[in-house]
N, C-alpha and C positions, 0 to 999 in steps of 0.2 A: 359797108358804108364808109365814106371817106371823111375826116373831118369836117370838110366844104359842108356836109349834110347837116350836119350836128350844128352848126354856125349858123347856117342859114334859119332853121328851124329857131334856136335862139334868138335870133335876132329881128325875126319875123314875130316872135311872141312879144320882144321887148327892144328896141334899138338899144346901143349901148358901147360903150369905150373898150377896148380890149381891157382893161382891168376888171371891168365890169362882166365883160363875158366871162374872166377867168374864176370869175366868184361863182357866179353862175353854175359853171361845168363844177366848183368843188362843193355848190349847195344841195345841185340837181342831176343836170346831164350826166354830171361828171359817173353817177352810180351805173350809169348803162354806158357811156361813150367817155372815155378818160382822154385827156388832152395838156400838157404842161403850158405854162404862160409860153415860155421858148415858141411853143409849137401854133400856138393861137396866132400872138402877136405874126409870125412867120406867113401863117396862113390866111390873113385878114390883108396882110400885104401883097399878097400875089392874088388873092378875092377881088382887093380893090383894081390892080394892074388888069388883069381882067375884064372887069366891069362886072362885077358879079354883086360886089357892096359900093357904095356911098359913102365916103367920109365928108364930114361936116368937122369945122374947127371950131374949139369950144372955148372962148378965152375964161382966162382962173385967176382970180386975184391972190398972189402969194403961194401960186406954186406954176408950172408949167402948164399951158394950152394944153388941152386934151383932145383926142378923136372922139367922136360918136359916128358909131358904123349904124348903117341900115341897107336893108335890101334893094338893090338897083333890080330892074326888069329882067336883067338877063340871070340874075342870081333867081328870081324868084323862076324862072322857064327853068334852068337847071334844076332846082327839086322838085318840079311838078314832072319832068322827065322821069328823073329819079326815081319819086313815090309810085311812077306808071311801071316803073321797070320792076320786071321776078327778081328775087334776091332767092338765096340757099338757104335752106334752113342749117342755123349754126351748129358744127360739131361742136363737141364739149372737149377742152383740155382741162384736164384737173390733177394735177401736180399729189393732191393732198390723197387721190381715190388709189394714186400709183404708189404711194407710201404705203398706205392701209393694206393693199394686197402685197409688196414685198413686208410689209411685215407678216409675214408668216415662216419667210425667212432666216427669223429674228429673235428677240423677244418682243412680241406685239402688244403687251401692257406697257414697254417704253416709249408706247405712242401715245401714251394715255394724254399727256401735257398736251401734244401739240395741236391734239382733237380737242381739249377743252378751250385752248386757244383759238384753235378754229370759230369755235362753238359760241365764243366772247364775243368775238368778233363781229358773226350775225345779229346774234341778241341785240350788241350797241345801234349795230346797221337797222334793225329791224325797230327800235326804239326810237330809232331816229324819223327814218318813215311814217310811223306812225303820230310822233308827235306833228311834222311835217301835214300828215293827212287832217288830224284835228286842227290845225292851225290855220291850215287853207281852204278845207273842206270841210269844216266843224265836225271832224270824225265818222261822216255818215260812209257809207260803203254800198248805198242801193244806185251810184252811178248815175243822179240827179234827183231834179232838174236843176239847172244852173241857170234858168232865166238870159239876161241879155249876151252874157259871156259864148255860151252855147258850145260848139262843138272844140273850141279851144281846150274852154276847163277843162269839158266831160272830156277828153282825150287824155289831159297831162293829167287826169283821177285815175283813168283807167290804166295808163302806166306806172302812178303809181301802186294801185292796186296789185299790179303783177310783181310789181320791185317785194312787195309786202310776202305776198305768196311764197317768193321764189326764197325769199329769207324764213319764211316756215318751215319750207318743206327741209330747208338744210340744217335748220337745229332738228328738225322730228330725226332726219336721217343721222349725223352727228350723234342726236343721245342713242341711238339704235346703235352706230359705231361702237361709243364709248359703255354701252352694256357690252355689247361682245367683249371689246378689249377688259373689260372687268372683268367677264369670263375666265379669260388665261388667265392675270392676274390671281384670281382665287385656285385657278389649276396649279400651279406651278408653290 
């Protein structure tokens, strides 16, 4: 997926200023599709060159005019292409899984830190999701009905639902780790 996608999809759920997308990607997208303001602003500007978005000038009293982007016709044929088109299913790189096995190496209880760190990490991410899901979705998890909203909501539920998952299954894996590496720990 190319950031064009992640934009478009954004901005089709909500028009909005490049500042405004950029909160956006650090409230929501950003958990699946990461993007810096640099990179947004960069790519909204050759969106628009394009013809892909629509800027509209927004005057401000006591600070600078702003943009509000929204999707032009040819942005919206580009991810309907998109959406039509196979994509790969994603290999996994994981930096943390290539430590865990050289530490055998090593001593692999001196990985214990960086696996509880790891492990902080989702829990906060998964905390977050979930107050996210109560806050938006009143905590439910049966996937509707959402009434007039429809196939938007239930959509941005059911990603979030997998964001939820995918941060389970990695503390369930992490404490499985961090037993092991307590293992050695007690061996040594």
């Amino acid at each position: 997926m190319a950031i064009e996608h992640a934009i478009l999809v954004s901005l089709l759920e909500k028009p909005g200023s490049g500042y405004e997308l950029a909160r956006r990607f650090e409230r929501s997208i950003g958990y699946f599709w990461t993007a810096t303001h640099q990179q947004i602003y960069r790519v909204l500007k050759r969106m628009e060159t394009d013809g892909w978005v629509e800027a509209r000038v927004v005057p401000q009293q006591g600070r600078p005019d702003k943009k509000t982007y929204s999707v032009a016709d040819l942005g919206r044929a580009a991810l309907t292409s998109w959406l039509h088109d196979p994509i790969e299913p994603e290999t996994v790189r994981h930096d943390l899984a290539v430590k865990i096995r050289g530490a055998a190496f090593d001593d692999p209880s001196g990985l214990i830190r960086e696996v509880e760190r790891h492990r902080q990490a989702h829990a906060d991410r998964l905390a977050h999701y979930r107050a996210g899901e109560e806050r938006d979705f009143g905590g439910g998890t049966d996937g509707g009905p959402y009434g007039p909203e429809g196939a938007e909501r239930e959509l941005q539920h059911a990603v979030l639902r997998g964001g939820i998952a995918y941060e389970r299954m990695m503390i369930a894996w992490l404490d499985d780790v961090l037993a092991t590496l307590h293992r050695f720990r007690a061996e040594r």
